[in-house]
N, C-alpha and C positions, 0 to 999 in steps of 0.2 A: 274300668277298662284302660287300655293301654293307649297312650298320646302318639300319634303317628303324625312326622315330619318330614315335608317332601320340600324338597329344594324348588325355585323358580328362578327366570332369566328372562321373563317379558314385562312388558311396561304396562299398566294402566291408565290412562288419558283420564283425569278428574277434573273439571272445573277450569283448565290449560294448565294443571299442573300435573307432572310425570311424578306416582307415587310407583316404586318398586314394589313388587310382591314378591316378601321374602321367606312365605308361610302358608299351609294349609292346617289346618288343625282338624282331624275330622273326632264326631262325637258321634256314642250311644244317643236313642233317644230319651231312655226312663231316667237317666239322671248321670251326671256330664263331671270329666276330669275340669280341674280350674282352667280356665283361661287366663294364664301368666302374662304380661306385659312389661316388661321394665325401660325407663327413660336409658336415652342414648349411651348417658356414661350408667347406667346398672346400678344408680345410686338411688333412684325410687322404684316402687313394684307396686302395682295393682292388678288385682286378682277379680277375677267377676267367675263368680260360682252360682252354681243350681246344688241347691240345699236342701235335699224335700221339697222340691219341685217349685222353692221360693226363689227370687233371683235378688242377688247380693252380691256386694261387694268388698273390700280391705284393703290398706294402702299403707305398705313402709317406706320408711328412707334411710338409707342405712342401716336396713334392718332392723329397726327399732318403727311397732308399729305406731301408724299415727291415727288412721281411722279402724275403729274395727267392724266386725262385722254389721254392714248398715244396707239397709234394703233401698232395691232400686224399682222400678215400677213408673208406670202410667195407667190412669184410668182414662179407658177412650169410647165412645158408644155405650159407654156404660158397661163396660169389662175391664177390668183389672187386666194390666200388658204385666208378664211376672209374676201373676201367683200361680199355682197349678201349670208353672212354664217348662215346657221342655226345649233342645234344643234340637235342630233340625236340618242343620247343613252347615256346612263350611266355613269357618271362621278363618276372613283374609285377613292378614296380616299386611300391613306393609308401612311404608317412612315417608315422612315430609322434611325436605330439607329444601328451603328457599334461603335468600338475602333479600331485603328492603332496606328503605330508607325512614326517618318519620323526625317527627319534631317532639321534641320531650326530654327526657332524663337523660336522654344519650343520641345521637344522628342514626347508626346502625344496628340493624334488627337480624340477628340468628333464626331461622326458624327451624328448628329441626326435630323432630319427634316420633316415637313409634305407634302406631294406631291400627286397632282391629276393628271389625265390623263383624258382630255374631248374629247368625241367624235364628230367631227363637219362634216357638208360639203360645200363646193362653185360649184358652176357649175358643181353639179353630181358626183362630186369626193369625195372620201370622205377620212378625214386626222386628226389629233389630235394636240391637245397643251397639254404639259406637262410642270406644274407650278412644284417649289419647294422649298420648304422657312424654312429659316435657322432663327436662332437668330440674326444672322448678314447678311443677305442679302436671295436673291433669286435667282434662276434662272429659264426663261423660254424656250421651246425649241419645234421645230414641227416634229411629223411624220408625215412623206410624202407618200402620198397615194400609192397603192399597183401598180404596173409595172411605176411608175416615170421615166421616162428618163433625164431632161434635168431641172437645177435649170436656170433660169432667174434675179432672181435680191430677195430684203426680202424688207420687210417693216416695221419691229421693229422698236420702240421709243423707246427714253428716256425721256417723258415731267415731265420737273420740277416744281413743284409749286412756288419753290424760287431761284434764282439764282443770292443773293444781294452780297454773298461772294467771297470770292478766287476759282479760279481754275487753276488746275496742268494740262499740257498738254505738247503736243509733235508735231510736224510737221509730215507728212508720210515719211519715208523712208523703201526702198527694205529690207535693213539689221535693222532695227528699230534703226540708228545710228543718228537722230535727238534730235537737244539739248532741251531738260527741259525746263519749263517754268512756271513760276507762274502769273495771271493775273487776270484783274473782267471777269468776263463772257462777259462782251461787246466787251473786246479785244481779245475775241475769234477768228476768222474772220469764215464768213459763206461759204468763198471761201473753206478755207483749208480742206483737208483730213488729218485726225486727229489719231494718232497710240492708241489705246486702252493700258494699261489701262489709263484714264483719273480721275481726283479726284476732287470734288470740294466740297464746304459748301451749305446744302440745308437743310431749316426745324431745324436747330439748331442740324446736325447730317453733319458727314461726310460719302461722295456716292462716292464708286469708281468703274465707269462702265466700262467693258470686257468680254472674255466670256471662256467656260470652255470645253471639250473635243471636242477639233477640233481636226477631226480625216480625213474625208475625203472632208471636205469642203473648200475652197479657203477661206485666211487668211481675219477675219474681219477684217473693216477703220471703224471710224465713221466721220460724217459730222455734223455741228451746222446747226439749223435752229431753229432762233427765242431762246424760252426757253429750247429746246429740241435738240438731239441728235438721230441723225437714221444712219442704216447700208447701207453703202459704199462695194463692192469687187473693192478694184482698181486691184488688178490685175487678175479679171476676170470679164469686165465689160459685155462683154454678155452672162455673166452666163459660164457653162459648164457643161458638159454629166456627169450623173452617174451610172461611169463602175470606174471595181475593175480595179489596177495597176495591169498591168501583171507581175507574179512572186512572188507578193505575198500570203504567203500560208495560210490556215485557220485559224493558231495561232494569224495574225497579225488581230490589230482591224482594224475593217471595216466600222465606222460608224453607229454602230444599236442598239434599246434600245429596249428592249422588242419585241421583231422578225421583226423593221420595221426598214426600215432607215429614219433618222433624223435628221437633221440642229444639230448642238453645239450648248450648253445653252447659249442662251444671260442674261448677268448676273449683280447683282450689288449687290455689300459690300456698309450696311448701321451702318454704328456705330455710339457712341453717342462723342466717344473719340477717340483721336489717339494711343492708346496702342490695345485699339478694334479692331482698322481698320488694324493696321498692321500687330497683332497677325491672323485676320484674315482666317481660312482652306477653304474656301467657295468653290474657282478652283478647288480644290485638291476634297474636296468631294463631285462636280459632278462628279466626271471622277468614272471609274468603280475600283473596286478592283484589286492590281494582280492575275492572271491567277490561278486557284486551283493549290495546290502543290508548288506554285514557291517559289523560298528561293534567297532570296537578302542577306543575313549576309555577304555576302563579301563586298558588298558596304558600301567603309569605306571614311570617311569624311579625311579633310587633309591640308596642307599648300604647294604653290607647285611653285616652283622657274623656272624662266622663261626668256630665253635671247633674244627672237626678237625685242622687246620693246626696251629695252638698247644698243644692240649692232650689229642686224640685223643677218642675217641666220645663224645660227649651224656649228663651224666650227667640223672636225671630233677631230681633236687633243686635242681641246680645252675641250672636251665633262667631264674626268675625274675631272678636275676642279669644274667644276659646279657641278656635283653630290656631290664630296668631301666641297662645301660651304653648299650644302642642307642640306649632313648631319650633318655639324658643327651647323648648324640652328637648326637642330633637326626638320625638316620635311619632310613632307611622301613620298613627290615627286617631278618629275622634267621634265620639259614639250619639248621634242626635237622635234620643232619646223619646219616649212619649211626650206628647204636647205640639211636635208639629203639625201634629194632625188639624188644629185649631187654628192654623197659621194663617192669616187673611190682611192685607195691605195692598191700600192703591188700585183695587181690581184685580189683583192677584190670586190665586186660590193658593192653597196648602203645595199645591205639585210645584207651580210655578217658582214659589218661593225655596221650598227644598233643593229646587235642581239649581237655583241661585247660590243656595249654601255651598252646597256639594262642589260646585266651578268654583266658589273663591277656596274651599279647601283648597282643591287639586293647587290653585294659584301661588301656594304656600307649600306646597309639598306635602298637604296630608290627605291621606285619604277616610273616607267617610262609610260609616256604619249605620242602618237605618234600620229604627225600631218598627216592631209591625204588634199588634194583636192576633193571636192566631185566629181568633173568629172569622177575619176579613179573609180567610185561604183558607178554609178546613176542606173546602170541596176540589178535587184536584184540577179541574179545568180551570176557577175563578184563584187557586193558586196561582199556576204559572203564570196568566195574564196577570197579578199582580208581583211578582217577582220580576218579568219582560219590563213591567214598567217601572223599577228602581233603577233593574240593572241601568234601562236606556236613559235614564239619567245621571248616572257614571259612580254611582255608589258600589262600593268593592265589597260589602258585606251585607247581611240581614240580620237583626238580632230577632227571631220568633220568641213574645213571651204568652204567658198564662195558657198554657196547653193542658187540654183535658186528661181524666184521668187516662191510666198507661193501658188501657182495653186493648186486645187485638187489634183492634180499629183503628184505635190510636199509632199502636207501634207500626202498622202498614202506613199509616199518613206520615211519621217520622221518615219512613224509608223514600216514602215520594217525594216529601221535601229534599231530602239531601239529591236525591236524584237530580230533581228539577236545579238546585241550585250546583253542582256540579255541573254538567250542563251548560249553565248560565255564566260559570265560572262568580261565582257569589260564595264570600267566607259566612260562614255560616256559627250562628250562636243561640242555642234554643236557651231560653230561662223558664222559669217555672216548669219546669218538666223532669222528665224522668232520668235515672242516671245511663251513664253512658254503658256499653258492654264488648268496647273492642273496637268497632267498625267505623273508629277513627280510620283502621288501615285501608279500608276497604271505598272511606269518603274523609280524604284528608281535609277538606275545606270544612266540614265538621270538626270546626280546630278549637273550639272551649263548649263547654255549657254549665249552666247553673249546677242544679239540681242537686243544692247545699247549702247550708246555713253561714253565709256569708256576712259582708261588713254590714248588709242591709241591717241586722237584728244590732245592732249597736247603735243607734238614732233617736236623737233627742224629740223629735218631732212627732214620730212613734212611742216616744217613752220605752225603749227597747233598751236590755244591758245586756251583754253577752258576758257567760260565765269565764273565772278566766282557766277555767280547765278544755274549755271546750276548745279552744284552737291548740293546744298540745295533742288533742287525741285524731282529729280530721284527718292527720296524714294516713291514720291505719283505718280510716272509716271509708270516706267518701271519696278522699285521692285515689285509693289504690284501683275506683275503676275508672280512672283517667282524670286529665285536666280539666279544671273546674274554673270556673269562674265567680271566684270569692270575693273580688272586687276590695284589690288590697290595702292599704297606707294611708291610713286615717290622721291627718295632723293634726284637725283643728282644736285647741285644747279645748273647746266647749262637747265636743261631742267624746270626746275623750274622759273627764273628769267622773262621769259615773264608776265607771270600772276602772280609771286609771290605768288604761293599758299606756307604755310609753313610746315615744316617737320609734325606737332603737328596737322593740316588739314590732309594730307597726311595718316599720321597713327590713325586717325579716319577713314577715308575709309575702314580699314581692322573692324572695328566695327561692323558702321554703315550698308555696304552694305553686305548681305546676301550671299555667294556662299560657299557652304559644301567643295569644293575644290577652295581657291584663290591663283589666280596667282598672285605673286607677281612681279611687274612690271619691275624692277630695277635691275640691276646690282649688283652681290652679294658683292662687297667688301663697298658699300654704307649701306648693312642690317649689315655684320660684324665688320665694323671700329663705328658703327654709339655708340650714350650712349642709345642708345635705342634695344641694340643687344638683354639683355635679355629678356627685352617684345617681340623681335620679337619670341625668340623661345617659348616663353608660348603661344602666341595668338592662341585663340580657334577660330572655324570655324562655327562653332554649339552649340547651346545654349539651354539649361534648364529652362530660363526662358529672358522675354523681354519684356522693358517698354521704349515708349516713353517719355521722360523729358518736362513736362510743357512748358521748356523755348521754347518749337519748335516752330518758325513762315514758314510755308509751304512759300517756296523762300528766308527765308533770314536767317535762321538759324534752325539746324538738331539735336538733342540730343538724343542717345538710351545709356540706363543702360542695359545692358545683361549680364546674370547670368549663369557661367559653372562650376556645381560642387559646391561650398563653396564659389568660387572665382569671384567677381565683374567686369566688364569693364564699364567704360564710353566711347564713342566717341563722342565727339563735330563737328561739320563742319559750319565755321560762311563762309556768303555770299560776298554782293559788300563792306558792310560797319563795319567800325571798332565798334565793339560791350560787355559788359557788362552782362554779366549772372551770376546769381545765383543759383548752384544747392544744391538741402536740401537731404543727403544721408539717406531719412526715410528708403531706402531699407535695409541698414542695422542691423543686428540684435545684436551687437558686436563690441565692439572698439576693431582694428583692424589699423594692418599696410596698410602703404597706397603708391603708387605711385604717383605722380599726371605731369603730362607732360602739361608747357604751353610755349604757345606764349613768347616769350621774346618780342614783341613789337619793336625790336631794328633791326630785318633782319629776310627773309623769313628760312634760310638754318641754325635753330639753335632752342634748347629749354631751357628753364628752366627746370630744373628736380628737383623736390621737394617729398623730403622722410619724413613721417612724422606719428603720429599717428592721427586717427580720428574716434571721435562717431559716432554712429545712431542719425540721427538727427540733424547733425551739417549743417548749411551752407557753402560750397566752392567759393568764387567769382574768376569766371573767366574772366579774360580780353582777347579779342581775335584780332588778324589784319584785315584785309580786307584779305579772304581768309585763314582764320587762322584757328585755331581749338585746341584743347582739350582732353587729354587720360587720362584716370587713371585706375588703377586697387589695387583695394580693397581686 
C-alpha cells in the first residue's frame, strides 16, 4: 500500500522534554510499507519492517548496509511480541534536540535525533517498538503491553552484513572483570556469552553494540550466531516478574517511557572513525534527563589516592599519612577503603574513629570516599539510614562494592542507590558490579564504576599477571560504556616485573582510560619519589576535547591526544610486541614547551624524560617495549 504523510505544528510534553511531531505514517493491517528513519544529517537509515508478519529490522550508513536483515522481538507472558505481528495504528514520528553538560571526553553534549514509536500486535496483545537514530548510531527498545507481568526471554539481533574485520570482546563475567580481547569474528566462539559492550569493523565503519537505560531489566549478555549477535539474560535465564523493589519511592526510575513500561534500548554506535566512536554520547542520550530542579554542581571530577591495591586494608594510624601525600599530590581525594570497619582505639568504635579521619582530611584539603559492602544497604530503608550516616560525617563519596548478580532486583536497587545518593549529594562508585548504560546523565554523581578488569588482576599477592594485550583492547570493550574505574599507574617495580608493563604504559593509563574520579593504584611514596611527581599532580581527569591518534591498532596498540584547557596529553599504551610509532602533533596550534616521557628500552621501572620545544606539525617517533607506552604533555 501507499505511505501517506501529513504534516504537524503541535508539541508533545515527554518526560519535560518538547519532542516535535513531524509525521503520521498510517499502515494496512495484513502487512505494512517499511518504516524509514534516518539520523539528522541522513547519513544512517533504519528500517523496521513486517515481513511475513515477522518483525525486523536493517541499518545503513552511507548507504552501505551495516546490519542486515535481523529480527526484533520480545517474549512476554509467554507470547512472542513480533511473530505473527501486524501493525495497527500510527506511527509518530518526531525529534529530540537538547544541550547538556557532563564530565568525560569532552564538557558539551548534542543531543539531537529522529525517533518513532510503532504501534504493533502478536497474539491479541498489543505493544510498541521505539526506534531512535543518532548521527552515530541508534537505538531500539519495546513497550510492553498494558498489565505485563512476567519477561521470558527477547529476541533482538545484531546481523552484520560484513564481519571480515577485527573484533573487540570480552568473555561473561558476574563483576564484568573478564579480560579484553581483540580477534576475526570467526574466533569469536558461538559457545560463549559475551559482556556488551563488544566493537568490531563492519561496512568500512566502526559498530559498537550495547545498550542504554537499564533501569529495571536484568543485565544484558550477548551470544554469536553465525554473522549476528542476539540477547542473552544469563542471569535471569527464565525471565523474571515485573513488580517495583519494595522501598523504592516514586523519585527513583522505574523503567517507563512514555506511561508504559519498556525493555532498555538495544543499541549500536556506528562511526566512520575511531575519534567518532569514542567521542561517542549515544548511552547517555538515551537515558532520560535529571529530574526537574536537580542541581549536580557539587559533582566535582578529581584524582584520588588509594591504599588497598598497594598495601591491603586501612590501617587507623596510618590514615594521616596518606591524606598528607594526597595533598602533597595536589589531589582532591582519598579513598578509605575496606578495613575500617575493624577500627577500634581508646573506647572508640569504627564511626568514631572514621569521622576523625574524614576532619583531618577536610583539614588538608582532601576530601574523603568511604568504602561500604553492599550487604549492610541491600534493603532500601537500612540503605538510606546508612548512607544519612556517612554523609553526617562529612564524607563526599561512597564507594558500594561486591554487589549481587545484575537481576531485575538488582538493577532497581542500583537505581535506588543513585537516588538516594543524589539526594544526599554523595559521589558515588559501585565496584564489583554491573556496567554502566548511560545514566551517568541522568545521575552525574554516578561518576566512575568498576565493572572491569582492572590494575586489581596484576598483584603479587594474588599471584595475578595481566596479559599484555588486554589493556590495548579495553578501550573498545568496557570504556565505550562509560568511565570505569581501572584503578591506574602501577610503579612499583615488584609488582610490575611479572608482565613488565613500564612506568611510561603505566602512566598512559591515567590518559587513556576514562574515570572523572581515578584511583590511583600505588603506593604514595612511588607517585612522590618518582621524575614524573609533577605530571602526576597536573593530570586532568576530564577533558575539553579527545582524539584518537591514527597510529591505534584495536589489540596492539592505544593512542589518545586529550585536551584540558590550553594544555595537551598524549597517552600511548603498546601491546605483546615491541613497536615504532609516529605521531604528527597537527593538534597543535603553537610552538610550545613540551614533556615527552618514553620508554628507555633498557628496563620496565624507568623513563626517559625529554624536555624540549616543539611545533604544530611536527613529527614525534616513538619507540615502545613490549608493554610499553608513551606520555607527553604539551
Amino acid at each position: 500500500m501507499k505511505t501517506k504523510i501529513f504534516s504537524s505544528n503541535f508539541l508533545l510534553k515527554n518526560h519535560s522534554e518538547w519532542l516535535l511531531v513531524i509525521a503520521v505514517l498510517t499502515f494496512g493491517f495484513a502487512s505494512a510499507s517499511p518504516v524509514v528513519l534516518n539520523s539528522p544529517d541522513n547519513t544512517i537509515q533504519l528500517s523496521v519492517n513486517v515481513i511475513n508478519k515477522h518483525l525486523s529490522y536493517t541499518v545503513s550508513k552511507n548507504n552501505i548496509k551495516i546490519i542486515a536483515p535481523s529480527t526484533l522481538g520480545i517474549m512476554v507472558d509467554s507470547t512472542v511480541l513480533g511473530k505473527e505481528v501486524t501493525v495497527v495504528g500510527k506511527a509518530i514520528f518526531s525529534k529530540v534536540n537538547e544541550k547538556y553538560s557532563t564530565l568525560g571526553n569532552h564538557p558539551n553534549v548534542l543531543n539531537n535525533a529522529n525517533e518513532v514509536a510503532i504501534a504493533l500486535q502478536s497474539a491479541g496483545k498489543n505493544f510498541k517498538v521505539f526506534a531512535r537514530v543518532y548521527n552515530d548510531g541508534f537505538g531500539i527498545r519495546y513497550g510492553l503491553p498494558e498489565g505485563a507481568k512476567h519477561i521470558d526471554s527477547e529476541l533482538t539481533t545484531w546481523n552484520f552484513a560484513n564481519t571480515n574485520g577485527k573484533v573487540a570482546w570480552s568473555d561473561n563475567s558476574v563483576t564484568y572483570e573478564s579480560l579484553s580481547k581483540v580477534t576475526s569474528w570467526d574466533k569469536l566462539p558461538e559457545s560463549k556469552i559475551i559482556m556488551p559492550p563488544l566493537t568490531l569493523e563492519a561496512g568500512g565503519c566502526w559498530v559498537s553494540v550495547s545498550e542504554a537505560d537499564c533501569e529495571t531489566f536484568s543485565d544484558m549478555n550477548l551470544q554469536r550466531n553465525g554473522n549476528g549477535l542476539h540477547v542473552v539474560f544469563s542471569y535471569a535465564k527464565k525471565g523474571w516478574d515485573i513488580k517495583p523493589l519494595e522501598g523504592n519511592g516514586p523519585k527513583v526510575l522505574n523503567g517507563t517511557y512514555r506511561g508504559m513500561n519498556v525493555s532498555p534500548w538495544r543499541t549500536a554506535i556506528i562511526a566512520t572513525n575511531m575519534t567518532d566512536l569514542v567521542n561517542s554520547d549515544l548511552l547517555m542520550n538515551l537515558c532520560p534527563a535529571p529530574a526537574k530542579g536537580s542541581d549536580f554542581s557539587w559533582v566535582k571530577p578529581g584524582r584520588c589516592l588509594w591504599q588497598w591495591w598497594s598495601v591491603g586494608a586501612p590501617k587507623y594510624e596510618d590514615q594521616k599519612q596518606w591524606f598528607d601525600a594526597a595533598a602533597k599530590l595536589k589531589w582532591e581525594y582519598y579513598l578509605i577503603d575496606d578495613g575500617w570497619r575493624v577500627w577500634k582505639q581508646d573506647g572508640k568504635d569504627q564511626w568514631q574513629l572514621l569521622a576523625e579521619v574524614i576532619a583531618y582530611g577536610k583539614s588538608v584539603g582532601v576530601k574523603s570516599i568511604v568504602w561500604v559492602d553492599s550487604k549492610e544497604m541491600r534493603k532500601a530503608k537500612e540503605r538510606r539510614i546508612y548512607l544519612e550516616k556517612i554523609k553526617a560525617l562529612g564524607a563526599d563519596g561512597i564507594k558500594i562494592d561486591f554487589i549481587p548478580n545484575a537481576t531485575s532486583e538488582i538493577m532497581q536497587w542500583y537505581m535506588g542507590s543513585m537516588q538516594d545518593c543524589a539526594e544526599l549529594k554523595l559521589m558515588l562508585n559501585f565496584h564489583g558490579s554491573v556496567k554502566p548504560t548511560g545514566l551517568t546523565r541522568t545521575y552525574p554523581n554516578d561518576i566512575t564504576r568498576e565493572a572491569v578488569r582492572g590494575n586489581e588482576w596484576q598483584m603479587t599477592r594474588y599471584k595475578r599477571i595481566q596479559p599484555l594485550d588486554h589493556d590495548v583492547s579495553m578501550s573498545f570493550t568496557r570504556l565505550m560504556a562509560g568511565a570505569a574505574d581501572v584503578t591506574p599507574v602501577m610503579l612499583n617495580p615488584i609488582e610490575l616485573a611479572s608482565a613488565k608493563y613500564t612506568w611510561a604504559h603505566q602512566f598512559a593509563q591515567a590518559v587513556v582510560y576514562l574515570s572523572p574520579i581515578t584511583h590511583f593504584a600505588d603506593q604514595y611514596k612511588f607517585y612522590i619519589e618518582s621524575p614524573m611527581f609533577d605530571l602526576f599532580q597536573q593530570v586532568p581527569t576530564v577533558w575539553d576535547e579527545t582524539r584518537v591518534l591514527p597510529c591505534t591498532e584495536m589489540g596492539d596498540v592505544v593512542a589518545y591526544a586529550r585536551r584540558s584547557g590550553k594544555t595537551w596529553w598524549v597517552g600511548i599504551m603498546n601491546g605483546a610486541n615491541e613497536r615504532e610509532v609516529k605521531i604528527r602533533l597537527d593538534f597543535l596550534k603553537n610552538k610550545t614547551n613540551a614533556t615527552l616521557v618514553f620508554d628507555t628500552m633498557q628496563g620496565f621501572a624507568e623513563i626517559n624524560r625529554v624536555e624540549k620545544k616543539v611545533t604544530p606539525g611536527e613529527i614525534i617517533t616513538v619507540k615502545m617495549s613490549p608493554g610499553g607506552g608513551f606520555v607527553a604533555k604539551f
